[in-house]
N, CA, C and O atoms as a DFTB+ gen file, in Angstrom:
308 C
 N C O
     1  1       0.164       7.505      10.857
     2  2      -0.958       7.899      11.673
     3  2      -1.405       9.338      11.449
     4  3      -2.569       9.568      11.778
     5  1      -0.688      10.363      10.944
     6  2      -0.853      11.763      10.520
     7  2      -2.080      11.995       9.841
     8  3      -2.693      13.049      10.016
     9  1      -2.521      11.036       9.026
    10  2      -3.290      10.633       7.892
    11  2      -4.962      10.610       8.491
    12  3      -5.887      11.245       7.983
    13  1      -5.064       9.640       9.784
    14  2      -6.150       9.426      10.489
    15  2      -6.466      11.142      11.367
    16  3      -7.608      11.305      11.797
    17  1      -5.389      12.350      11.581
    18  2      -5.841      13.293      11.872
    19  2      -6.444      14.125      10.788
    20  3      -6.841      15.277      10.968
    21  1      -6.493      13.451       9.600
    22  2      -7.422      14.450       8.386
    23  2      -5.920      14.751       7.475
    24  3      -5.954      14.628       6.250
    25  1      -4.743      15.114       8.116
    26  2      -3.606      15.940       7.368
    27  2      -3.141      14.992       6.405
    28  3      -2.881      13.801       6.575
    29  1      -3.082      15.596       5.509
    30  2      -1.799      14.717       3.906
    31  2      -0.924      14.390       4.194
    32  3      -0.277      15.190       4.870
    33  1      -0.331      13.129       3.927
    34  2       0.768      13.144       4.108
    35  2       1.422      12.252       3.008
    36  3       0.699      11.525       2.326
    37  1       2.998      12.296       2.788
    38  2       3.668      11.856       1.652
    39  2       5.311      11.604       1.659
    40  3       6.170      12.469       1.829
    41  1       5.492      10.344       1.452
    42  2       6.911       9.748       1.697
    43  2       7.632       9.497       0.414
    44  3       7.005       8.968      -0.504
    45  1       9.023       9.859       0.241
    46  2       9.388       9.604      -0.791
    47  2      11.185       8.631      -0.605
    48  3      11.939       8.871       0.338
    49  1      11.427       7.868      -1.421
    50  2      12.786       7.292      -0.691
    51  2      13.894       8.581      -0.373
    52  3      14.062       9.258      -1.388
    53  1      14.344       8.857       0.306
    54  2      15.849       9.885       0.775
    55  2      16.921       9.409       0.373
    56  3      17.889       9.965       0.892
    57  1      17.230       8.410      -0.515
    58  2      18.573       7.657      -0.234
    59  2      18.957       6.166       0.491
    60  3      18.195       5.220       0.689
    61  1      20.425       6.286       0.824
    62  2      21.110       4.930       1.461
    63  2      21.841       5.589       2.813
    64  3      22.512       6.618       2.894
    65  1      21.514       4.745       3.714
    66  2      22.063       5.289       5.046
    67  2      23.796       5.385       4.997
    68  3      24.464       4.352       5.021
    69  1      24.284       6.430       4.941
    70  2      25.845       5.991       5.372
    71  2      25.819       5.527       6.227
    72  3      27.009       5.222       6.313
    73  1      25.367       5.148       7.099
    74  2      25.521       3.570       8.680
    75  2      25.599       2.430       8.191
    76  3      26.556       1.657       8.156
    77  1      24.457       2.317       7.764
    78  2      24.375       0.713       7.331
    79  2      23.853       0.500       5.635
    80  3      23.633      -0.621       5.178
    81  1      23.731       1.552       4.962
    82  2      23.685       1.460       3.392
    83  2      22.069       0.660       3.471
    84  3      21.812      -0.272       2.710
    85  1      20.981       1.215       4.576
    86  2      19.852       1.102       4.626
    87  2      18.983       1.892       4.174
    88  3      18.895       2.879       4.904
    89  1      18.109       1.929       3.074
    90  2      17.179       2.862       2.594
    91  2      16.306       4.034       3.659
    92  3      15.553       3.774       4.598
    93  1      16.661       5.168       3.200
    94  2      15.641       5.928       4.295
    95  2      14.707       6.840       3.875
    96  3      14.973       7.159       2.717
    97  1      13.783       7.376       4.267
    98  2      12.687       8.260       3.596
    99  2      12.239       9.431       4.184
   100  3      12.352       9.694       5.382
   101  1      11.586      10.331       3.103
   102  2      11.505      11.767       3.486
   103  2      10.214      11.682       3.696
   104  3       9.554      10.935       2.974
   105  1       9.612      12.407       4.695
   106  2       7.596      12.444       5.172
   107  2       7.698      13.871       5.057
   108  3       8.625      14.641       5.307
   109  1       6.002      14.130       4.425
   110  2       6.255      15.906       4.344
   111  2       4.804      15.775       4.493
   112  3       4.171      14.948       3.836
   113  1       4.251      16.583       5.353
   114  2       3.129      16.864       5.520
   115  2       1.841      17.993       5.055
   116  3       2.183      18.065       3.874
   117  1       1.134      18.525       5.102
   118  2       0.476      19.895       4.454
   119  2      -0.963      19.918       5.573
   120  3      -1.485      18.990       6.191
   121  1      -1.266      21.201       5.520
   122  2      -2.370      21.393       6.167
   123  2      -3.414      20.462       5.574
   124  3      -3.248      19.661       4.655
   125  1      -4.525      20.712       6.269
   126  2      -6.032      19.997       6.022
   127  2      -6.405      20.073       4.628
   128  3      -6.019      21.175       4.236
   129  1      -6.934      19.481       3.739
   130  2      -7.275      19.753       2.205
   131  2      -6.674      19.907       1.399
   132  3      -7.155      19.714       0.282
   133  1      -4.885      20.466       1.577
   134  2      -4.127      20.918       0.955
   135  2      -3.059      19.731      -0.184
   136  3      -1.920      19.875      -0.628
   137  1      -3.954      18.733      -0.319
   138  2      -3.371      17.586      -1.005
   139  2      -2.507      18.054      -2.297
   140  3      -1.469      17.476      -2.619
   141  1      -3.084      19.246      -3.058
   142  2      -2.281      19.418      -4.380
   143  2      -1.146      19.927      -4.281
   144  3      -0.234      19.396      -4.915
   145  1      -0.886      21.033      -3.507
   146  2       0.308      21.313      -2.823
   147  2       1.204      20.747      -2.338
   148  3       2.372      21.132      -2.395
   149  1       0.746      19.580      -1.693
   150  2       1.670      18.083      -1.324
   151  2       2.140      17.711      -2.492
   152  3       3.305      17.777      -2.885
   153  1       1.111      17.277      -3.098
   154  2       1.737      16.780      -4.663
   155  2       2.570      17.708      -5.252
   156  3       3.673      17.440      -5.727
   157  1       2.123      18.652      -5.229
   158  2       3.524      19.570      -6.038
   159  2       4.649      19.442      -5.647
   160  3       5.556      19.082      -6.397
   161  1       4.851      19.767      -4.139
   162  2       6.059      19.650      -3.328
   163  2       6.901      18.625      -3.802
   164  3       8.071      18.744      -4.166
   165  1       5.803      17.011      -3.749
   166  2       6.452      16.509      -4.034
   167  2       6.955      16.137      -5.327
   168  3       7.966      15.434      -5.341
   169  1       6.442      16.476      -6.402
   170  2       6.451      15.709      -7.828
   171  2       7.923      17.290      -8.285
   172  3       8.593      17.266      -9.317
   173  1       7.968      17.747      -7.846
   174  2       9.309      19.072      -7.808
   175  2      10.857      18.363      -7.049
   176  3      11.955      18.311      -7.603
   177  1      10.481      17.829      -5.517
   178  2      11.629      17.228      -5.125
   179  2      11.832      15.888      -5.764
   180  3      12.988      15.468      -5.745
   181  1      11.073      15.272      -6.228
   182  2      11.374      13.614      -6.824
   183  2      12.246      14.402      -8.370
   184  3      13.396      14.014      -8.579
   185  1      11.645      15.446      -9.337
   186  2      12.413      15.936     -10.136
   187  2      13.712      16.013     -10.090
   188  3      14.442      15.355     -10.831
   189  1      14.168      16.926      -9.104
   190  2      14.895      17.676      -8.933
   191  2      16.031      16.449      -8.094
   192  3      17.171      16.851      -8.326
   193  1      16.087      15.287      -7.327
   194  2      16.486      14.474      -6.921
   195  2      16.754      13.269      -8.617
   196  3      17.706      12.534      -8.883
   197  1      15.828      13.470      -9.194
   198  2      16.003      12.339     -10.400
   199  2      17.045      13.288     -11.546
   200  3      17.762      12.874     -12.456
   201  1      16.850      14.335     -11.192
   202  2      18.407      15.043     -12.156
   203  2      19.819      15.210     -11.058
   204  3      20.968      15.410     -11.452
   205  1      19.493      15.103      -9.947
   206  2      20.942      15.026      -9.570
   207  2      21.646      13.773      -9.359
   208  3      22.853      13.594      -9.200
   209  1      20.448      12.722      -9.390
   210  2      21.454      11.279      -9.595
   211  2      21.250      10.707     -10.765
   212  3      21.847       9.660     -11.014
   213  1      20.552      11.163     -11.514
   214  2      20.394      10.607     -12.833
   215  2      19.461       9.737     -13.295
   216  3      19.416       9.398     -14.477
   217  1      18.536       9.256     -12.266
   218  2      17.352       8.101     -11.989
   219  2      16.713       8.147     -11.031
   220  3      17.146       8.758     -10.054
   221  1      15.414       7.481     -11.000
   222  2      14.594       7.649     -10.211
   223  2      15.903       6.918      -8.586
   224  3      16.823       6.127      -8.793
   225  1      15.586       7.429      -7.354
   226  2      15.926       7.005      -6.493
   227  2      15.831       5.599      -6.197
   228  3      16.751       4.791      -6.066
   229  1      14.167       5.364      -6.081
   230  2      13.643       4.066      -6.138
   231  2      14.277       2.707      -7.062
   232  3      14.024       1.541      -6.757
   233  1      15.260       3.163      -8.400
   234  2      15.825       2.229      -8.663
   235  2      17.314       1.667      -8.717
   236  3      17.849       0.899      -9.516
   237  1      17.847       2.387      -7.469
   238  2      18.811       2.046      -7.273
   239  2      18.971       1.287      -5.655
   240  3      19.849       0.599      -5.134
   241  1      17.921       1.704      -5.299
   242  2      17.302       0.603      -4.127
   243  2      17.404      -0.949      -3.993
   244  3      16.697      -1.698      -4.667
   245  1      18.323      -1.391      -3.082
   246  2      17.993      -3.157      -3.137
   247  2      16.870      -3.547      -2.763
   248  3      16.394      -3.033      -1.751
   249  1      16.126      -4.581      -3.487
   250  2      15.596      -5.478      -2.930
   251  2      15.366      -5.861      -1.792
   252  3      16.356      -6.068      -1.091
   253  1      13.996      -6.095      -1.190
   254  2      13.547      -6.458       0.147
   255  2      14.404      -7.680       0.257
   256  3      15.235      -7.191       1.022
   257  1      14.881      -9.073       0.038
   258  2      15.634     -10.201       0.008
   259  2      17.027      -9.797      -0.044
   260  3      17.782     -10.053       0.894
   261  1      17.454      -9.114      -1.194
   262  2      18.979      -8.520      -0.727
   263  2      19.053      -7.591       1.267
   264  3      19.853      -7.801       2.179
   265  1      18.034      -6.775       1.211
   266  2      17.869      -6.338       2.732
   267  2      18.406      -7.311       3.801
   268  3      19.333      -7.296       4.611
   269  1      17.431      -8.153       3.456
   270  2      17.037      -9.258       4.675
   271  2      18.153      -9.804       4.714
   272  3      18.792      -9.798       5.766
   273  1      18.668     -10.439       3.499
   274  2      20.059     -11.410       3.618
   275  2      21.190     -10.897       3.947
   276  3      22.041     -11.624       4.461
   277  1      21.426      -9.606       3.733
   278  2      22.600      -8.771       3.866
   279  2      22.393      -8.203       5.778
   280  3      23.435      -8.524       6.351
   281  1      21.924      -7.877       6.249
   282  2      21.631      -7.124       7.353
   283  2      21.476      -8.099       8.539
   284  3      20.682      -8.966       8.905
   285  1      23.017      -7.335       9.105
   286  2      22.809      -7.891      10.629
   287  2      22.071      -7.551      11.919
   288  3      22.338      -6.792      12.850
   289  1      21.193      -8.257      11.694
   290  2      20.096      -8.259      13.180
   291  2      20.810      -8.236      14.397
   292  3      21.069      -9.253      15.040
   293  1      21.063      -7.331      14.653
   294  2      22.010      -7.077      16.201
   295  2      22.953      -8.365      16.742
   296  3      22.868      -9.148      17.688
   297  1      24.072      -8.123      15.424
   298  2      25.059      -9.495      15.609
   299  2      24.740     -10.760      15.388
   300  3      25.794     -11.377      15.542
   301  1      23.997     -11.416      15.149
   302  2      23.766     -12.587      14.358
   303  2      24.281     -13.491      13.547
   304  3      24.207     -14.719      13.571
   305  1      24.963     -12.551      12.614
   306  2      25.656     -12.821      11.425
   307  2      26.884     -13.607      12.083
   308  3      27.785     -14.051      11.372
């Protein structure tokens, strides 16, 4: 919704939850107009994250179907 106030905004994956080994994500915002700066920010932390694990984040990510099948919906399982 940040987006509908005019401001940039930009998500990138964070990782795997140590809780539940659930994907989570980073939001970073920038003033009004300031879209390239966003992009920098971000195209620097996706770098700098793809040399400390060795790959893009995004592909060590399961699958929406591995998600679903694996994950207990408040005891279910």
């Amino acid at each position: 919704p940040v987006n509908l106030a005019g401001v940039p905004a930009l998500s990138l994956p964070g990782g795997l939850s140590e809780e539940n080994n659930l994907p989570v994500g980073i939001q970073f915002t920038a003033p009004a107009r300031e879209d390239a700066r966003l992009y920098r920010v971000g195209a620097a932390l996706e770098e700098l994250l793809t040399a400390k694990w060795g790959a893009p984040l995004y592909k060590s990510l399961p699958d929406t179907e591995t998600l679903i099948r694996d994950f207990d919906f408040g005891g279910t399982k």
